[in-house]
VEXMARTOR-167359 format. One record per residue (C-alpha): x, y, z. Coordinates in steps of 0.02 Angstrom, whole numbers, padded with zeros to 5 digits, always signed. Last residue first. Example, Ala and Ser with C-alpha at 12.3 -4.5 7.8 and 13.67 -1.06 7.14 Angstrom:
# residues 2
+00684-00053+00357;+00615-00225+00390;
***
This chain:
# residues 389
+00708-02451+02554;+00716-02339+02384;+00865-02442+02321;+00766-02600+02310;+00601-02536+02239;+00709-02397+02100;+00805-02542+02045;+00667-02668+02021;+00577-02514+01950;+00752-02504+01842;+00727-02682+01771;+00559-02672+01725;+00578-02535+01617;+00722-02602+01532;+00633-02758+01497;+00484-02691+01430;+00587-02551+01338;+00656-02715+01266;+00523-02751+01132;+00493-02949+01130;+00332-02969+01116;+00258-02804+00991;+00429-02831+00869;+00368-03032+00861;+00207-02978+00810;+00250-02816+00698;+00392-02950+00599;+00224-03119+00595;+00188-03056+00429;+00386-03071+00370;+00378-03246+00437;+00219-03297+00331;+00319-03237+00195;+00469-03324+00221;+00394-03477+00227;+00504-03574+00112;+00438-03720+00001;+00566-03833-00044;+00697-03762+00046;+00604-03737+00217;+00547-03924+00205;+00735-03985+00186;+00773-03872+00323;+00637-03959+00467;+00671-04138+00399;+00873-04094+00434;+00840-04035+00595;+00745-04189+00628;+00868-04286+00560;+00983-04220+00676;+00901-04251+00833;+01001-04190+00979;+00871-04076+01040;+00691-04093+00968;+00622-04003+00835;+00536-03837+00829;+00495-03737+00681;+00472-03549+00706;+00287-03468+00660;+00281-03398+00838;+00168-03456+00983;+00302-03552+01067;+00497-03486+01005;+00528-03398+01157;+00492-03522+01284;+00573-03666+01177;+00744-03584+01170;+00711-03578+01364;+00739-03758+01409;+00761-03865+01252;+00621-03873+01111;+00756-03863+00958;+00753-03714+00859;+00741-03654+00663;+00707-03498+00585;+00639-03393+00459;+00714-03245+00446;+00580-03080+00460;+00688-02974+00546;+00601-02952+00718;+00578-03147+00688;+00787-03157+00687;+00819-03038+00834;+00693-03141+00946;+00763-03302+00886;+00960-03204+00952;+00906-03154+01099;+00909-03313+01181;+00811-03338+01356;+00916-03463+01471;+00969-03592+01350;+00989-03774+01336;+01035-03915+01204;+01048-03795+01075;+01013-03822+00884;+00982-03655+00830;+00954-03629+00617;+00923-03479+00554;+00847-03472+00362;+00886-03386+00190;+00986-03294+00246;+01045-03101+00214;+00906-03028+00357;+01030-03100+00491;+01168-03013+00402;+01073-02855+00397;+01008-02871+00582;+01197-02950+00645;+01299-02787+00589;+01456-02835+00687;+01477-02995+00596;+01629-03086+00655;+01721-03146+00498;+01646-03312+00379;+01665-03495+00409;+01591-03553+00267;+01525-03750+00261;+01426-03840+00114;+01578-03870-00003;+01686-03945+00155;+01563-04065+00183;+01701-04226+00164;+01675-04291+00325;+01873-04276+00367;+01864-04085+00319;+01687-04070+00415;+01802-04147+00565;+01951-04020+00520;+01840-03852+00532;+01756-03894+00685;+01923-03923+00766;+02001-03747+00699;+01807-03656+00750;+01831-03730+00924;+01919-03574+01012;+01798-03433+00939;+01779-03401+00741;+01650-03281+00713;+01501-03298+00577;+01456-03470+00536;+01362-03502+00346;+01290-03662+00320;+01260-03714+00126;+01113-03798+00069;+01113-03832-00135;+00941-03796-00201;+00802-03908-00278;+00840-04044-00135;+00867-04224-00181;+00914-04314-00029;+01099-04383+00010;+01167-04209+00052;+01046-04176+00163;+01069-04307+00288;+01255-04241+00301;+01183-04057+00315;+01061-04140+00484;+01271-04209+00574;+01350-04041+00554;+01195-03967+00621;+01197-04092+00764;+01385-04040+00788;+01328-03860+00795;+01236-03888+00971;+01235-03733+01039;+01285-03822+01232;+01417-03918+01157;+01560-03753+01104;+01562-03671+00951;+01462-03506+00964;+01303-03471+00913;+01274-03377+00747;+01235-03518+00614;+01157-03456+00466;+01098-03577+00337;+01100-03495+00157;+01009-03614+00025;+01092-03614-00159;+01044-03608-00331;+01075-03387-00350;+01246-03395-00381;+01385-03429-00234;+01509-03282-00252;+01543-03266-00083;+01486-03090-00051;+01376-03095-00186;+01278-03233-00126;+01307-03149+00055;+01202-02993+00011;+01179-02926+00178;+00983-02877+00201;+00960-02686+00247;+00897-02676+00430;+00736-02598+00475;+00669-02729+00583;+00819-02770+00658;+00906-02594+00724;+00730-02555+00757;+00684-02709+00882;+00800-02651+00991;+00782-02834+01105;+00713-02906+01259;+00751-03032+01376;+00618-03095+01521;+00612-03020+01688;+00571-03156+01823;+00577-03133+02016;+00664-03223+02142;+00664-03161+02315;+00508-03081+02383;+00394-03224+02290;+00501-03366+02336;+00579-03513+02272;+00760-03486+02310;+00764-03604+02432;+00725-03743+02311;+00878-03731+02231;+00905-03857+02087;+00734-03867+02052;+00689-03681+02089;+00849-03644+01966;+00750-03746+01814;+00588-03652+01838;+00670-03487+01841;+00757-03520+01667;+00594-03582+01604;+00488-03433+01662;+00629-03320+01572;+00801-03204+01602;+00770-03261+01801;+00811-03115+01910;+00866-03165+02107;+00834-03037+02244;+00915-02973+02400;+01073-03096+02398;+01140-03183+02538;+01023-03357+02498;+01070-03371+02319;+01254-03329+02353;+01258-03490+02495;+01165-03601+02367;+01309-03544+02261;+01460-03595+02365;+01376-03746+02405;+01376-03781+02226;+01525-03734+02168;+01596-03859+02333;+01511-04013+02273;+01574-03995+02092;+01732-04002+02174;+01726-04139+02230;+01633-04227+02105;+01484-04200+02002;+01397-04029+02017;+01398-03959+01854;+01342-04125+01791;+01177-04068+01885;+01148-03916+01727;+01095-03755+01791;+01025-03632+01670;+01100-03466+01614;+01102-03303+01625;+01039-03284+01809;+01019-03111+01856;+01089-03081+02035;+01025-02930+02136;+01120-02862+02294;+01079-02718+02411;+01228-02670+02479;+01280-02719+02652;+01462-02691+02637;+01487-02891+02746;+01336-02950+02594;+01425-02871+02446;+01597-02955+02488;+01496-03114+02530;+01401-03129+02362;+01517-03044+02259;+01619-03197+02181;+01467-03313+02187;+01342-03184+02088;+01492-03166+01956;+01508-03350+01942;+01316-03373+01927;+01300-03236+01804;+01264-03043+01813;+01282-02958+01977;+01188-02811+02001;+01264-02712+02162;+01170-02563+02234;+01172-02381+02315;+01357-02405+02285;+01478-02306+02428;+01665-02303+02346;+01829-02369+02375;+01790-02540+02497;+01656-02608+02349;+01799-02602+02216;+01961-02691+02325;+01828-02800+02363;+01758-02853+02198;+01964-02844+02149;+01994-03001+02260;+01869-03087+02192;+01914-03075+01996;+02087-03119+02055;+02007-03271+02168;+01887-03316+02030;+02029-03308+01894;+02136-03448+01963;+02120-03587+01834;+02005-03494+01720;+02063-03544+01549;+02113-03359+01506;+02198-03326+01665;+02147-03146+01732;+02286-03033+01759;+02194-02893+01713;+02017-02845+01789;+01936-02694+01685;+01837-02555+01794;+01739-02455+01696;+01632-02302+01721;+01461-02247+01628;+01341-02124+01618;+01299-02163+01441;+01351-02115+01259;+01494-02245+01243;+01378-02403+01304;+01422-02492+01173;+01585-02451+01107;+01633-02466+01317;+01553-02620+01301;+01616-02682+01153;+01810-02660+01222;+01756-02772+01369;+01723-02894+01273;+01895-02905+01189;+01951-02928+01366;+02019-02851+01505;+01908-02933+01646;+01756-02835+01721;+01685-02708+01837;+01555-02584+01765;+01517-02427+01844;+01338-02371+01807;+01276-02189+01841;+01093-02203+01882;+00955-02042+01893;+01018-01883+01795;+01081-02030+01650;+00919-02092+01634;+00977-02253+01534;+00974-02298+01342;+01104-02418+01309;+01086-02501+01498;+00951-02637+01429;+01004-02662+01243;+01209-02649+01281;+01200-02768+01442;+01111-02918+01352;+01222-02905+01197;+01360-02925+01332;+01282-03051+01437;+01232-03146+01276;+01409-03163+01213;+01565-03083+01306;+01564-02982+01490;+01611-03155+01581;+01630-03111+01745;+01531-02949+01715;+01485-02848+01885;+01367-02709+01867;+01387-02574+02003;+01263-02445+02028;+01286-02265+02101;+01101-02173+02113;+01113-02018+02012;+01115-01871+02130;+00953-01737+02097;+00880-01814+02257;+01017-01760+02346;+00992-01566+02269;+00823-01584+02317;+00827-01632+02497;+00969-01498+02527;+00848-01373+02467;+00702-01441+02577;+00555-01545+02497;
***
């Protein structure tokens, strides 16, 4: 290798991530993968709206080779914010040379696909989510989606968070099923931070005694976690007789917490609902209940079951798409989406008998599966395979 050879190779390669939505699982998703990076080999530059999740980032990712680029002007109930968000993709790729483009999310994947395509970047897409046809209905359902077949088909390759996730885009997008282009990578975690966690002592917190059943709820409030169902299984609950009191404990407020709040008012459930803070330390609040319960009605690959059996919790999940790849083989219980009294069979049986101990034995298990040094390796030999040709 000449001098001049060396010294290039000695350049970190220049990679853009670009964060429509940098809040929730893309977030979490972005801090356990890029937390920990080479910094001689990849310098990441982040493009993203001005938000509150763009703050954690930078928090996040404050010890690594990272730039970021916030998008202002972004309306908050997305009216106009693909053409802003857009507009500043090209603005971006036109300043600088970027040995490759990882777009994260459907909408971010759409934005960049021709902009990245007319630079001639190399261009993944990670898929955070499933597809859903009633995205599709209408007009302008009809238009999203040929916008997106067309991203799918300019990109180099597609990552799928999980077998399920990549199952569900080949049958909305046949196109994309192909060995070159779609590959899967499945979610990991830092199983330290959750495995050696101090538990949160909400009892005391709330001053609740010791005859009571803590029910965490950390999804957001919006259909697709399916807290209404949860709302729906304590109601059961209340009419059996249970040896302790359950109580369901949220933890961040988000747009629908106000509604939530006034229909378990009008139901009269008031006394087995707390709406507690954002919890920044999820491991020791996670490690604080008595069980996790996740009703969704579809999922990609959820971190959050993997952070709760690195803990020990036991926990609850419905058998939808990609909640149900995660939790198969593990000592979870799985019920059926939108079944509430199946939900409420499933914690009824965890109070009178829990199974935290069997849960605990399973904590080297679930730490072994869902490590994410698997995930971040895997990720930068994708990088170091597409930005090597």
């Amino acid at each position: 290798m000449s001098y001049v050879s060396e010294i290039n190779h000695r350049v970190p390669k220049e990679i853009l991530l670009i964060v429509r939505w940098p809040g929730g699982g893309i977030r979490t998703f972005i801090r356990y993968v890029y937390h920990k990076i080479d910094v001689s080999k990849w310098h990441l530059t982040i493009l993203a709206p001005e938000s509150g999740g763009m703050d954690l980032l930078r928090n996040d990712l404050a010890e690594t080779n990272t730039n970021f680029i916030p998008v202002t002007g972004i309306p908050t109930d997305g009216s106009s914010g693909a053409v802003i968000f857009t507009k500043q993709i090209i603005k971006t790729l036109r300043s600088r040379k970027f040995d490759l483009v990882h777009s994260h999310g459907f909408i971010s994947g759409t934005c960049a696909a021709l902009p990245v395509f007319f630079c001639r970047f190399p261009h993944i897409l990670t898929s955070h989510d499933v597809i859903n046809k009633e995205q599709f209905f209408g007009f302008k359902g009809k238009i999203k989606k040929i916008a997106l077949c067309v991203a799918l088909r300019l990109v180099n390759r597609v990552h799928s968070v999980s077998k399920e996730a990549q199952e569900n885009l080949f049958e909305n997008f046949p196109h994309v099923d192909d060995n070159y282009k779609s590959i899967v990578i499945s979610n990991g975690i830092e199983i330290d931070r959750f495995r050696e966690a101090t538990p949160r002592d909400l009892n005391a917190e709330k001053g609740l005694g010791e005859n009571v059943f803590l029910i965490g709820f950390l999804g957001r409030f919006m259909a697709q976690k399916g807290f209404r169902f949860l709302v729906d299984a304590i109601e059961l609950l209340r009419q059996e007789q249970l040896p302790k009191k359950p109580i369901v404990m949220t933890f961040g407020d988000g747009c629908f917490a106000s509604q939530e709040k006034i229909k378990i008012k009008e139901r009269g459930l008031e006394e087995h609902f707390f709406f507690m803070p954002f919890a920044p330390n999820v491991a020791s609040t996670m490690k604080g209940l008595d069980v996790i319960a996740m009703p969704s009605l579809w999922e990609a690959c959820p971190l959050q079951p993997m952070e709760a059996l690195v803990c020990g919790t036991p926990f609850i999940g419905t058998d939808c798409v990609g909640l149900h790849e995660v939790l198969q083989d593990t000592p979870a219980s799985i019920v059926p989406k939108k079944d509430a009294s199946a939900l409420a069979n499933a914690i009824a049986s965890e109070i009178r008998e829990s199974r935290k101990n069997i849960f605990t034995k399973f904590q080297n298990e679930a730490a072994r599966r869902f490590n994410v040094l698997k995930t971040r390796n895997s990720i930068f030999q994708l990088y170091e395979e597409i930005t090597t040709y």
